[in-house]
C-alpha positions in Angstrom: 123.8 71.3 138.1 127.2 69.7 138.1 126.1 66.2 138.3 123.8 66.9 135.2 126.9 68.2 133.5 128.6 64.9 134.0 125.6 63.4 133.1 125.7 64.7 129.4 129.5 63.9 129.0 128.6 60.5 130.0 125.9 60.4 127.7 127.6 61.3 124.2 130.4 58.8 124.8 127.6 56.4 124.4 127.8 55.3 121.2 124.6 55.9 119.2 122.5 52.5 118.2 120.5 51.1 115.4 117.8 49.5 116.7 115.1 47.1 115.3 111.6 47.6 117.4 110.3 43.9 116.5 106.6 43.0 116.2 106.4 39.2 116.2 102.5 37.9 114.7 102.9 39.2 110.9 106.7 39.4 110.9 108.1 35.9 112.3 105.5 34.5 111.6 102.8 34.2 109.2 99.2 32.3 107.6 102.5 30.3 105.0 104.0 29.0 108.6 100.4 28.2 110.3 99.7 26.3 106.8 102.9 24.4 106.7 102.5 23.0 110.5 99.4 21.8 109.3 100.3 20.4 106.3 103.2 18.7 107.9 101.7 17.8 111.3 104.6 19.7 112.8 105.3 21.1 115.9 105.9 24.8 116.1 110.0 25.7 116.3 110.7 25.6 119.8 107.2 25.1 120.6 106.5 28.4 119.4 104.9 30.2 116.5 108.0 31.6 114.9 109.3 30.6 111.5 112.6 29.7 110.8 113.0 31.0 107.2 111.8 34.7 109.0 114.6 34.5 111.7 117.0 33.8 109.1 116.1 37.1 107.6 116.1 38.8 111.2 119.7 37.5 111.3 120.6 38.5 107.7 118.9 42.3 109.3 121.5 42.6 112.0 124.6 41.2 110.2 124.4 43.2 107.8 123.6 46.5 110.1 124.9 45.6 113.5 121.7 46.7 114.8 120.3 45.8 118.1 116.6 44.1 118.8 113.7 46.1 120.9 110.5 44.0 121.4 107.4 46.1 120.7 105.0 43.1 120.0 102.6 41.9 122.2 104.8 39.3 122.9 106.4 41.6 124.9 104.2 40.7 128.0 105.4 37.3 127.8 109.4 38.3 127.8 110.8 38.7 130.8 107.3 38.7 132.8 106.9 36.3 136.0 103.5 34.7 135.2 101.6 31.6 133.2 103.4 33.7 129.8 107.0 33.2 131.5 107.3 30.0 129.2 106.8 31.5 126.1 109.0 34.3 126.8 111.9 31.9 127.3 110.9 29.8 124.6 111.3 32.9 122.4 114.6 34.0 123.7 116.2 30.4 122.6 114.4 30.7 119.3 116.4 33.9 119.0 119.4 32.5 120.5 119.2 29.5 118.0 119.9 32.3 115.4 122.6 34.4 117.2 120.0 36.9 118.4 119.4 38.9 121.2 116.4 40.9 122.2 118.1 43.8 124.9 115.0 45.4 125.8 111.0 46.1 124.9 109.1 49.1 124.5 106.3 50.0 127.5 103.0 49.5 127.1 101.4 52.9 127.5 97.5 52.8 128.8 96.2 53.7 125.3 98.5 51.1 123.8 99.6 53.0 120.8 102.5 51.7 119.4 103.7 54.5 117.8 103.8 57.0 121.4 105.8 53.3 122.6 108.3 53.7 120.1 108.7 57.4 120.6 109.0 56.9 124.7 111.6 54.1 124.7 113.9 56.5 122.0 113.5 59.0 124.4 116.8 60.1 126.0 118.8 57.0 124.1 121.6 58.1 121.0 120.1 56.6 118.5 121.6 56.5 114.8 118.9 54.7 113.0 116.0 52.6 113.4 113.3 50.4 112.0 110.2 49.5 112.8 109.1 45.8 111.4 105.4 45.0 111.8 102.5 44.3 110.2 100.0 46.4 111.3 100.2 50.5 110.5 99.6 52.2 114.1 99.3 55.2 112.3 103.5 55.4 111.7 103.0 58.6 109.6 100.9 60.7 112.0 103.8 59.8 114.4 106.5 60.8 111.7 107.5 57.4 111.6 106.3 55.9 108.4 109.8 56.4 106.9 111.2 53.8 109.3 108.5 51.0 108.8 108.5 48.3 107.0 105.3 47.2 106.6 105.2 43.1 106.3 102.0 40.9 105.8 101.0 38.1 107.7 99.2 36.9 104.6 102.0 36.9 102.6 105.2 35.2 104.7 105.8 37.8 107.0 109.5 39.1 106.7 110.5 38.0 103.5 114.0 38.7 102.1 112.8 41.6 100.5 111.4 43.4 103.4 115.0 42.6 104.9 116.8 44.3 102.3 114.7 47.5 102.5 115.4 47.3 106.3 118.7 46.7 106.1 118.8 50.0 103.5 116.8 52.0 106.2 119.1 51.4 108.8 122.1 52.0 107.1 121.4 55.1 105.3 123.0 57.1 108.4 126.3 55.2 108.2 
């Protein structure tokens, strides 16, 4: 019982985080990026589907917020994974670094692969002060009580554009 005690004084020194759970397809990139490669006959940045213009906005998201980067794409199984993915994984950790990002962690994948019950399990236990969810696809965010923390970007139409920045941005900073 003691050492739980000193376990809950540890805990609320820990400053509370704002935290971005990052999809990748439909947010960093997008069908405007696939088209301009083409167009172009360019090589993907970093030999990767990522689009600059949408890491800028990433960047602009934790400037302006301070807040820190959770990987809940798909991409995840490529980030930090020993394996034939490995590459990509690296490849999107300099694309990040290229921008002064960081990604500090990614969300389980649970056996039934809803994203929501992902985001919910890696809050749980953590001080967090706010949070956003960027991604393209609703995986049912309301049910989950989560809707209010999503913004919802299109892979159709850019991915994260500067507006969808500023609405995060306002999301995350509305505890502050």
């Amino acid at each position: 019982m003691e050492h739980m005690r000193a376990f809950d004084k540890w805990r609320f020194r820990v400053k509370p985080q704002k935290i971005i759970f990052l999809d990748i397809d439909g947010v960093l990139n997008s069908m405007e990026l696939f088209d301009k490669l083409e167009e172009r006959d360019m090589e993907p940045f970093m030999g990767i589907d990522v689009d600059e213009d949408n890491l800028e906005q990433l960047r602009y998201i934790v400037e302006k917020t301070g807040a820190q980067i959770v990987l809940s794409s798909s991409w995840r199984h490529a980030w930090h994974e020993k394996g034939p993915m490995i590459r990509v994984g690296r490849a999107l950790d300099q694309a990040m670094a290229s921008y002064g990002l960081k990604i500090i962690s990614k969300t389980k994948h649970l056996h039934k692969g809803n994203r929501s019950l992902e985001v919910k399990d890696w809050m749980r236990g953590r001080r967090i002060r706010s949070f956003v969810i960027l991604d393209d696809t609703d995986y049912d965010w309301e049910e989950y009580s989560l809707g209010e923390h999503w913004v919802r970007t299109s892979f159709m139409e850019g991915g994260l554009t500067r507006e969808l920045a500023g609405k995060a941005v306002d999301i995350l900073n509305q505890s502050s």
